[in-house]
C-alpha positions as CSV (number, residue, x, y, z in Angstrom):
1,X,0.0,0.0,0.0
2,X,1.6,3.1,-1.1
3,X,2.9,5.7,2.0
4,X,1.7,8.4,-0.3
5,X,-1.2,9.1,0.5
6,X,-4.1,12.1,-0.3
7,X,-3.2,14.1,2.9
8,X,0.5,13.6,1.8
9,X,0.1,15.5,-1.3
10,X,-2.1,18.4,0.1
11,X,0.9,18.9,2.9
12,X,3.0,18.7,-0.3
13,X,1.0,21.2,-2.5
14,X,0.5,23.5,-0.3
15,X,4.1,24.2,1.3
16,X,5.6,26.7,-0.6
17,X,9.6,27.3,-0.6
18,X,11.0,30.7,0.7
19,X,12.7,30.8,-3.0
20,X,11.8,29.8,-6.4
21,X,14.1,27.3,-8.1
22,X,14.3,24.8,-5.1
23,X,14.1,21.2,-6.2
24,X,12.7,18.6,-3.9
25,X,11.9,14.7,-4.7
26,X,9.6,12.5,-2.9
27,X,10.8,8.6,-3.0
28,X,9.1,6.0,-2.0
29,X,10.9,2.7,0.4
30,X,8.3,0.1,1.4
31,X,9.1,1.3,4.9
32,X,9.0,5.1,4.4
33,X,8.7,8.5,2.2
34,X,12.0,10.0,1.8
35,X,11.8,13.7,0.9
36,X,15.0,14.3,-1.1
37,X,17.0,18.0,-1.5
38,X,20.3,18.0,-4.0
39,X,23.5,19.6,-2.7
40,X,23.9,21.1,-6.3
41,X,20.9,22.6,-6.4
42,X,21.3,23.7,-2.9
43,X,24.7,25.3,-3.7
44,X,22.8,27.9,-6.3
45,X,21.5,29.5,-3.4
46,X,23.7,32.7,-1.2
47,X,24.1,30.8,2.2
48,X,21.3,32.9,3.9
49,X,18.5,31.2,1.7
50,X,20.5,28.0,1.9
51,X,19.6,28.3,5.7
52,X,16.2,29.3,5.1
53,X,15.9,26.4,2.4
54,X,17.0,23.9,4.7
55,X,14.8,24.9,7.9
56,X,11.9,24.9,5.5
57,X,12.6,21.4,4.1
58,X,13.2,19.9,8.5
59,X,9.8,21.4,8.9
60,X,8.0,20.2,5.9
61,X,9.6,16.8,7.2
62,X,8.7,17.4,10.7
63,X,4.8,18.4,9.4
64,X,4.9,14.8,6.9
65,X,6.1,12.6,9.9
66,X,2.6,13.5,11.7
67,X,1.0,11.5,8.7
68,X,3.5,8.8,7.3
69,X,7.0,8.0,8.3
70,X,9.9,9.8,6.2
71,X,13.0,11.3,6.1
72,X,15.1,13.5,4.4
73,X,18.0,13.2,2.6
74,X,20.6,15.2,0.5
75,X,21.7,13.5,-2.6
76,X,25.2,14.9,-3.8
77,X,23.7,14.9,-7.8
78,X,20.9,17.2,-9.5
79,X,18.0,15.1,-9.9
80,X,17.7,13.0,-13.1
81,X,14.2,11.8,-13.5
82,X,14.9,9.6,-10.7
83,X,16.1,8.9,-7.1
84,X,18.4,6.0,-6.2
């Protein structure tokens, strides 16, 4: 039974990221939704939005762990279609 669920997806939608150009993947282990940020992507950024980046990504996870176990992890590549 998939982890992503309706209410995943509204939380999803409707968090919005302090700066446009921020990529995020969501993966799916049978165990758990990981919520994936890329180091490259994150390096575009001055290191005041990175900071503002990254608390909004531990609180989008910390909002998606009320509904369905996840994590989050940085992946050292820019996304390519899919997450390892």
């Amino acid at each position: 039974m998939t982890k992503y669920t309706p209410e995943v997806a509204k939380t999803l939608h409707e968090a919005k990221a302090p700066y446009r150009g921020f990529v995020m993947d969501v993966a799916e282990l049978p165990d758990r939704l990981v919520l994936v940020i890329y180091r490259d992507n994150l390096a575009s950024f001055t290191r005041a939005q990175q900071e503002a980046l990254a608390l909004f990504a531990i609180e989008l996870v910390k909002r998606l762990q009320m509904i369905v176990p996840i994590t989050l992890e940085v992946k050292d590549n820019e996304r390519a279609g899919r997450v390892d």
